[in-house]
C-alpha positions as CSV (number, residue, x, y, z in Angstrom):
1,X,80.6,85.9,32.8
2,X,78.0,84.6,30.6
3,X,76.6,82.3,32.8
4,X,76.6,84.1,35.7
5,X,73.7,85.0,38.1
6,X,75.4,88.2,39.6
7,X,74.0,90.5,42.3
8,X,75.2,92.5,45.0
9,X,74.1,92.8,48.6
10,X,74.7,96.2,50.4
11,X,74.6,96.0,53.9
12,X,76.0,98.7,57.0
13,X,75.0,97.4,61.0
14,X,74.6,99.3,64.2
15,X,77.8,100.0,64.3
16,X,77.6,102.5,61.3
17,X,81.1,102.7,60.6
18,X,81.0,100.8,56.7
19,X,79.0,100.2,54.0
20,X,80.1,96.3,52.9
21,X,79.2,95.5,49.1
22,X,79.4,91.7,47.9
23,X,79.1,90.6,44.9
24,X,77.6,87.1,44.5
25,X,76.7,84.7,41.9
26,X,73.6,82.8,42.2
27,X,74.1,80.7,39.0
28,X,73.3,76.8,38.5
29,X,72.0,76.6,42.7
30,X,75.5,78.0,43.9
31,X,76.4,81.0,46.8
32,X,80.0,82.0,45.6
33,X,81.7,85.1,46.5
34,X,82.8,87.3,43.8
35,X,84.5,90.4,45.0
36,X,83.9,92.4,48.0
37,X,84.3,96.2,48.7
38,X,83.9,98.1,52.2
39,X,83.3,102.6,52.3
40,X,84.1,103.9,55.6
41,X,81.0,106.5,56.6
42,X,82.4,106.8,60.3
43,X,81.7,110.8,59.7
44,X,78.0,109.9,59.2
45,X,78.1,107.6,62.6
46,X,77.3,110.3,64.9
47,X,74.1,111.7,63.0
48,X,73.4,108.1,61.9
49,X,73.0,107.2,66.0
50,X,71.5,110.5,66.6
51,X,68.8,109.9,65.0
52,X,68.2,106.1,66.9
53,X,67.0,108.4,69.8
54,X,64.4,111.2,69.8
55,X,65.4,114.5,69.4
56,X,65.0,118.3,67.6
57,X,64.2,118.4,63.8
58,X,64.1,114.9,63.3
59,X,62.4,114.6,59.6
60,X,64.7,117.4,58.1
61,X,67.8,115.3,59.8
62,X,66.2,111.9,58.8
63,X,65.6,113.3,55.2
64,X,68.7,114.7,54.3
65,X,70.5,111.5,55.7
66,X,68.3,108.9,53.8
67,X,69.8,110.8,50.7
68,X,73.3,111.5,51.7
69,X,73.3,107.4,52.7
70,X,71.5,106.4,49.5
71,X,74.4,108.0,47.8
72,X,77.5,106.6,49.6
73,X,75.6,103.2,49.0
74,X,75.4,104.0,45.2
75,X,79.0,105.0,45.5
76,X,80.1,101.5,47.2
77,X,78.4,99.5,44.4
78,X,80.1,101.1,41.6
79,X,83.5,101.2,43.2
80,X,82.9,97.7,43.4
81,X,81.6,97.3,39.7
82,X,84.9,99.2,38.5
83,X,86.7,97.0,40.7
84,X,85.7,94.0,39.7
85,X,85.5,95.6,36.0
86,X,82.2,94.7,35.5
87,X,79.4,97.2,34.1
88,X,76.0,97.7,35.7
89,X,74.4,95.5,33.0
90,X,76.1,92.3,34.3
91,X,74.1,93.1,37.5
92,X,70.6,91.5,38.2
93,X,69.9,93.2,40.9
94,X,71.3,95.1,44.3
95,X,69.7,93.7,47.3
96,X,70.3,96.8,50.1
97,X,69.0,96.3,53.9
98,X,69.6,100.1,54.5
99,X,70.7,102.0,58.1
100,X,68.2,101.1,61.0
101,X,67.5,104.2,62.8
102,X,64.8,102.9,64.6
103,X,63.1,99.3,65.7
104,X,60.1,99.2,67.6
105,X,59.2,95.4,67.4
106,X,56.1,93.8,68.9
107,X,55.3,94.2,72.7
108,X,52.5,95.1,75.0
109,X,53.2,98.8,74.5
110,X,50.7,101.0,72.5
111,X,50.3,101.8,69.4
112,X,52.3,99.9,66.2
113,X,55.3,97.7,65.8
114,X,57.8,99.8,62.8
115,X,61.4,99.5,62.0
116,X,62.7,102.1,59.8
117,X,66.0,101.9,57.5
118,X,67.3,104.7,55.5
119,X,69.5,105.1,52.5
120,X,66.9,106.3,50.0
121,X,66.9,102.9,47.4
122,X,65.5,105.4,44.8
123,X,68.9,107.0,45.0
124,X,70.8,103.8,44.8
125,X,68.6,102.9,41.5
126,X,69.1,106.2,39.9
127,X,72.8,106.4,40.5
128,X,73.7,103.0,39.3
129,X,71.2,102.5,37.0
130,X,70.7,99.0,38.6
131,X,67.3,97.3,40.2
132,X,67.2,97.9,43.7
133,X,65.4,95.9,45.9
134,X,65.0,97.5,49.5
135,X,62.3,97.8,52.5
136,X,62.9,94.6,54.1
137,X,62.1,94.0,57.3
138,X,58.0,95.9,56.9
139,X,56.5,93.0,55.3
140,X,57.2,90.6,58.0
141,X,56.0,93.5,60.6
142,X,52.8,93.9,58.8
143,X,52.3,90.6,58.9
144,X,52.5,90.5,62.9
145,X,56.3,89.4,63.2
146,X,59.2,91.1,64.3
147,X,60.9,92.1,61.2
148,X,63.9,90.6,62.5
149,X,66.4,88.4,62.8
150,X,65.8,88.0,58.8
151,X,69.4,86.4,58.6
152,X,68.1,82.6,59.5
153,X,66.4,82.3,56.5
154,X,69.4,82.3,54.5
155,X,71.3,80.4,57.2
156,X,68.7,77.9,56.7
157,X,69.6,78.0,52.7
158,X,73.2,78.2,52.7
159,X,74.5,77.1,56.1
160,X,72.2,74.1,56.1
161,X,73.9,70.1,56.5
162,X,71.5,67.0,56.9
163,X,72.7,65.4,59.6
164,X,74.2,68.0,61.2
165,X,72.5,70.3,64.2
166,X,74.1,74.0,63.8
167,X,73.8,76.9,65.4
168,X,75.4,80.3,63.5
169,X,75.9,83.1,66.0
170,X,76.0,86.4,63.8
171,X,78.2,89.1,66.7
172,X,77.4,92.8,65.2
173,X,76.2,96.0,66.8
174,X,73.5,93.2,68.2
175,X,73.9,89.5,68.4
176,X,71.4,87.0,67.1
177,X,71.7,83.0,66.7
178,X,70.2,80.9,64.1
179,X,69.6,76.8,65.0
180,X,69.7,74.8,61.9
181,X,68.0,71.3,62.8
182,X,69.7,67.7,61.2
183,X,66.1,67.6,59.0
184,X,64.7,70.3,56.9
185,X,61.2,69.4,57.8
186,X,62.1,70.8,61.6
187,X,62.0,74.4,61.6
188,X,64.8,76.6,62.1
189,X,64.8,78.9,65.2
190,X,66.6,82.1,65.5
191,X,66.6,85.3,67.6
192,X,68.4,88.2,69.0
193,X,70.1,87.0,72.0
194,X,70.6,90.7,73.0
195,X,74.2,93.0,72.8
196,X,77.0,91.7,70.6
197,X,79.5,94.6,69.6
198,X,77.8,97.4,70.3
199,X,78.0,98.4,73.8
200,X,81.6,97.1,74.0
201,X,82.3,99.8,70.8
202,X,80.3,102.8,72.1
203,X,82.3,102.2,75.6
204,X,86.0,101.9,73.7
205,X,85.5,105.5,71.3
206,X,84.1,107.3,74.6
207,X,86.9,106.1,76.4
208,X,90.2,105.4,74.0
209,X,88.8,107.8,70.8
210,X,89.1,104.3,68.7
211,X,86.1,102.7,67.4
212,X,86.9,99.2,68.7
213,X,88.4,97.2,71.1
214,X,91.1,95.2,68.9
215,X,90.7,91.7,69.4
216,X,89.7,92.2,72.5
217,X,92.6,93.7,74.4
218,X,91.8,96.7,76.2
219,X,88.9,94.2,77.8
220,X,92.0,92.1,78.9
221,X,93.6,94.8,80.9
222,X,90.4,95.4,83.2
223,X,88.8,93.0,85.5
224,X,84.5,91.7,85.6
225,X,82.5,93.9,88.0
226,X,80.5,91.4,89.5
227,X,77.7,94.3,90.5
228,X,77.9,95.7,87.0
229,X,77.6,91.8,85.4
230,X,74.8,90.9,87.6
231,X,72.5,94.0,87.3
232,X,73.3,94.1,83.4
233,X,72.1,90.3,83.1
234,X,69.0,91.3,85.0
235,X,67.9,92.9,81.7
236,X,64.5,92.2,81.5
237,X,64.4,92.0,77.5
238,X,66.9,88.9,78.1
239,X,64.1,86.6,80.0
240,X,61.7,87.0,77.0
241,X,60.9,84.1,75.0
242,X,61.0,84.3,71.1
243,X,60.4,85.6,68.6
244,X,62.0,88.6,70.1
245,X,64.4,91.3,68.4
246,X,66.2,94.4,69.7
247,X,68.5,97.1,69.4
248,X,70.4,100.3,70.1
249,X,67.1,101.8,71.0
250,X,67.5,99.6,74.2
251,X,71.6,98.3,74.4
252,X,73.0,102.1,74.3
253,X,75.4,104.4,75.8
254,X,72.8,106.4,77.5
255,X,71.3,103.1,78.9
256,X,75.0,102.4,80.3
257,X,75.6,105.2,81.4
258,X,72.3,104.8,83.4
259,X,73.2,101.2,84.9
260,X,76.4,102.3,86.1
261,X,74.8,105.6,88.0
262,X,72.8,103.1,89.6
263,X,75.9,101.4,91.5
264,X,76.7,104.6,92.6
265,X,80.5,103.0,93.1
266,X,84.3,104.6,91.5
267,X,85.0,102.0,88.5
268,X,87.7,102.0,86.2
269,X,86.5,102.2,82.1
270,X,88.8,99.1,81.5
271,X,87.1,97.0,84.5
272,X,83.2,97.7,82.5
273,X,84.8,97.3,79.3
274,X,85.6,93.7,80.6
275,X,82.4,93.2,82.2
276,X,80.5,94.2,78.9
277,X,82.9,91.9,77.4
278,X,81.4,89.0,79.7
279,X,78.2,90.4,79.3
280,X,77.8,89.9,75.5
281,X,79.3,86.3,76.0
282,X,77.5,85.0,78.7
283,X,74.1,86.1,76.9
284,X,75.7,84.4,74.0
285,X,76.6,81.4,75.7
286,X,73.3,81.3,77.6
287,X,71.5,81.5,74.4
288,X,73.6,78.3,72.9
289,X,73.2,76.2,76.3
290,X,69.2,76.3,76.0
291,X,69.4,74.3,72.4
292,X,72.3,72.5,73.8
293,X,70.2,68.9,74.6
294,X,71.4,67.2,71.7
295,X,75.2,67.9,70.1
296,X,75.7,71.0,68.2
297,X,78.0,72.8,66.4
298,X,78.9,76.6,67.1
299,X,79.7,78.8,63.9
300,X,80.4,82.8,64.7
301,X,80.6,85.4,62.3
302,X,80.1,88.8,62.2
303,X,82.7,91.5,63.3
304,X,82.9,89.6,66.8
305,X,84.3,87.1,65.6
306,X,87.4,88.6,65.5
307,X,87.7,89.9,69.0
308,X,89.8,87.0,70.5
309,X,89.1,87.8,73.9
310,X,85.4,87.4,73.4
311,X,85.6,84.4,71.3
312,X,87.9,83.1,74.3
313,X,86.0,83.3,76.3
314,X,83.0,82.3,74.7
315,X,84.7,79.2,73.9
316,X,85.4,78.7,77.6
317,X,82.1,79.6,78.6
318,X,80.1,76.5,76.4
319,X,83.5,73.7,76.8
320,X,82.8,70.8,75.9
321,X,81.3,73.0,72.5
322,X,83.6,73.2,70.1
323,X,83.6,77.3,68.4
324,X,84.7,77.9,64.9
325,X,83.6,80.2,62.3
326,X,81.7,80.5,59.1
327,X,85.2,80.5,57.7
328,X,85.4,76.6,57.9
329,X,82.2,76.4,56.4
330,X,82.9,78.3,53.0
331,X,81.6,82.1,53.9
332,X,84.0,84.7,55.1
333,X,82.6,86.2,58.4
334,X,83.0,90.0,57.5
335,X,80.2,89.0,54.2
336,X,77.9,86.4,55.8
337,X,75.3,89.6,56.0
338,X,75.7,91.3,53.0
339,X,75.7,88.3,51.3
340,X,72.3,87.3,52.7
341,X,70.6,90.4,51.7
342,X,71.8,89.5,48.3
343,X,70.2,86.7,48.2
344,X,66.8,88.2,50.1
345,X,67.0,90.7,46.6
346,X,67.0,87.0,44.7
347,X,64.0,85.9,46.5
348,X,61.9,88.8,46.0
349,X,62.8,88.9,42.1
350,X,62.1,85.2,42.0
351,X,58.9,85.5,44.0
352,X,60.2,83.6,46.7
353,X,59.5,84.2,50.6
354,X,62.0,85.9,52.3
355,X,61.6,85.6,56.3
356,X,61.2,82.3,58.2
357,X,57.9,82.8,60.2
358,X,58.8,80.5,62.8
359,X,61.2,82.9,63.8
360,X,60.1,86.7,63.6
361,X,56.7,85.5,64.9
362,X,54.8,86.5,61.3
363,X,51.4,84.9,60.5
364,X,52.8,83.7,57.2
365,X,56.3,83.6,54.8
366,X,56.0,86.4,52.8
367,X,57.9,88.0,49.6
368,X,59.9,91.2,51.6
369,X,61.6,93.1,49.3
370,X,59.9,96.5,47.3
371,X,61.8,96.8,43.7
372,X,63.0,100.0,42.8
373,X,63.9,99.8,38.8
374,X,67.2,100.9,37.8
């Protein structure tokens, strides 16, 4: 591929059950998928969420994780390199966005805003012998914003049509939306619109041992609690205006398990899966309807986007809105995300900014990304 402009993004969500690799070329102004690679690290998802809470020993746990993860990330890329029989040379650069562990964005609490992502890029450099770029989301925070969504930015650059008013809902661990404007001179807004996968995940493995719904069905077989639906969409994180970012440090199991001891009423696990079902798409949906006063066009992806019953209703929820997904639009929905942090590993080597201030709340755009040399 003489020609090419090849680099690979690395990215693995709340959920913490894969490392996704893609491979992208950037040559001559395009965004086209290569090859793709996924490592399942579901044996590292319980000390990966462990460590999203306070607890005993946490640098010694924190340490030896950031290396264990920088190594099954090294591991990804060259599987992928071997499978796409390329060597590391044909690789400008590896654009990683690292595990979250913790994300402490703005507020009127004390003391400073962090959000802290392991899988040691060092590691990643030295095992692949490829130029890592790594770190993110601290720029942004230094420079007053939330360090998050950082998504929109590339929405803006790949998912952008003149003409055309968008809005691309990305359904992980947390949900977020991006609005993409007709012009390019109005700026893009974007934000976390609060739980997407994760609560509905944490609910299924605690309940069925599996670490997802499939498509939604288990959700099917239960019925909304009304109770549970209302109290949950009393969240008080949900009535803040952007910029705003969040979570597992708030939408977790724990926190749950706390709003259901507060009904102090028998339930059945299939009835709250349902209702956390309606919760993620009514916050969704509510989200949508407040950028909704002149036509738009819904685009999901994200793992979410597979879980028919959510997207069902969804759909249902914002009719006369028509809901497709980044599929019809030319990016697969599993890569949207890795793909993007790709490209954020582009715009730092290029000395490009990398976040959109108009939507983590930063004084300024700002290049993100450290380099680590390979």
């Amino acid at each position: 591929m003489p020609d090419a402009e090849l680099y690979i993004g690395l990215m693995s969500g709340t959920s913490a059950d894969s490392i996704d690799a893609a491979l992208v070329d950037f040559s001559h102004g395009r965004c086209q998928l290569l090859g793709t690679h996924s490592s399942d690290i579901s044996d590292l998802k319980s000390e990966i969420h462990a460590l999203a809470q306070p607890g005993d020993n946490e640098i010694q746990r924190l340490g030896q994780l950031d290396r264990e993860l920088g190594v099954r990330f090294a591991e990804t890329v060259n599987q992928l390199l071997r499978q796409q029989q390329l060597t590391n040379t044909a690789i400008h650069a590896i654009g990683s966005h690292g595990q979250t562990i913790r994300h402490r964005p703005p507020s009127s609490e004390k003391g400073h805003a962090f959000s802290l992502q392991i899988g040691d890029p060092n590691t990643i450099a030295g095992h692949t012998g490829i130029t890592t770029v790594a770190d993110f989301r601290r720029r942004d925070i230094a420079l007053g914003g939330h360090g998050a969504p950082l998504v929109p930015a590339f929405h803006q650059a790949i998912f952008h049509q003149p003409g055309a008013r968008r809005a691309i809902i990305n359904i992980g661990g947390i949900a977020n939306i991006t609005i993409l404007e007709k012009s390019d001179e109005t700026p893009m807004q974007g934000y976390d619109t609060g739980p997407g996968n994760g609560l509905m995940d944490a609910w299924t493995l605690t309940h069925l041992q599996q670490p997802y719904d499939a498509e939604g069905n288990w959700s099917r077989q239960g019925k909304t609690l009304p109770a549970l639906l209302e109290q949950l969409l009393s969240t008080p994180y949900l009535a803040l205006p952007p910029p705003k970012s969040t979570g597992r440090e708030l939408f977790n199991l724990d926190w749950l398990n706390g709003q259901l001891g507060t009904l102090n009423q028998p339930f059945e696990p299939a009835d709250v899966q349902a209702t956390l079902l309606d919760f993620t798409a009514q916050t969704i949906a509510s989200a949508i309807n407040r950028h909704s006063e002149e036509p738009l066009d819904v685009f999901l992806c994200g793992g979410g986007a597979h879980n028919r019953a959510l997207v069902e209703k969804l759909s249902a929820l914002l009719n006369p809105i028509q809901v497709a997904t980044t599929d019809s639009i030319g990016v697969p929905v599993d890569w949207v995300e890795a793909i993007a942090f790709a490209w954020l590993a582009q715009q730092t080597l290029e000395g490009k900014p990398g976040n959109a201030p108009a939507v983590t709340g930063a004084r300024t755009a700002a290049i993100l990304g450290a380099i680590y040399p390979g």
